[in-house]
N, C-alpha and C positions, 0 to 999 in steps of 0.2 A: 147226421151230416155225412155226406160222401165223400172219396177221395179229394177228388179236385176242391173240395172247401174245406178240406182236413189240411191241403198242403199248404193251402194261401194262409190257415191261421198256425200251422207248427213246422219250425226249420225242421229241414231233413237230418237223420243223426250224423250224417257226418258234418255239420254245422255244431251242431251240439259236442260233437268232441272235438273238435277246433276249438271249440270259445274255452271249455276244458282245459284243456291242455294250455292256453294261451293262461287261464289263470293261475295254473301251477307252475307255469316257468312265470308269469308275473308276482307270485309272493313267494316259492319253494325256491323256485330257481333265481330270483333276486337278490335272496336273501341268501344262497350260498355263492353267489358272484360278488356278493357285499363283504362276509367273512373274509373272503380268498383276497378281496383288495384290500380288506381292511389292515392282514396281517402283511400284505406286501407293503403299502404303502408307511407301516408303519417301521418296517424294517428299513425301508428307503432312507424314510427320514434320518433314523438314527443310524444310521450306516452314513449321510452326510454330514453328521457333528452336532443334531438336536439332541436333547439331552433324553431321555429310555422315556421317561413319564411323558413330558411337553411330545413326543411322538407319536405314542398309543394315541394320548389329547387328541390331537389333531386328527390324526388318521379314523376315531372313532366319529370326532363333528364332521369329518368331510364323509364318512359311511351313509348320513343320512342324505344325502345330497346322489352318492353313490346309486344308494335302493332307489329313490324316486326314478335317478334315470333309466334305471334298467328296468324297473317296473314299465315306467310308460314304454319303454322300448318294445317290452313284449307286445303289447298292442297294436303298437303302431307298424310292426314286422306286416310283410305280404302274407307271411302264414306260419302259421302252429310252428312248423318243424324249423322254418328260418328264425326262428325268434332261439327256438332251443341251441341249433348251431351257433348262433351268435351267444349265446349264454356261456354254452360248453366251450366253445373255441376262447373267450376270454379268462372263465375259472382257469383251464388248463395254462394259457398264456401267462397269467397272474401267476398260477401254484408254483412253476418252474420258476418265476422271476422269485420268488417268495424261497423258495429255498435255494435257489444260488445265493440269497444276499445272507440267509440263515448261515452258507456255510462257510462264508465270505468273514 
């Protein structure tokens, strides 16, 4: 096979480290954007007058709801690094909110 039929049948690598990178921020980076709301939202909760358990509760069933969207998010991002900024800019947004209510 020659160039020009090597390119029509395999992406170029920098395709291949986009989709990469697009699944590590879609399961790694999901799932620390899932932790960081899980503990926020569950501090919310009981910071508004749920009771400590009935708040984890909640905050852990609404986690799974969490990761699906952030997973598909990463996909659906224009690209690799915009998916991460939107990842990183929420963890960090979330962590802050999570320890003010911690020290609240």
């Amino acid at each position: 096979m020659n160039r020009l039929q090597m390119s029509k049948v395999m992406p170029p690598f920098s395709s291949k480290l986009s989709m990469v990178s697009r699944i590590v921020a879609g399961t790694l980076g999901a799932y620390g954007l899932t932790a960081v709301a899980t503990v926020a939202l569950s501090l919310l909760l009981a910071a508004v007058g749920m009771s400590r358990v009935e708040a984890v509760t909640a905050a852990t069933i609404a986690s799974f709801a969490i990761f699906a969207f952030a997973a598909m998010a990463a996909f659906h991002a224009r690209s690799a690094s915009r998916a991460w900024m939107w990842i990183a800019g929420l963890s960090i947004l979330l962590g802050l909110c999570a320890r003010l209510l911690l020290a609240a």
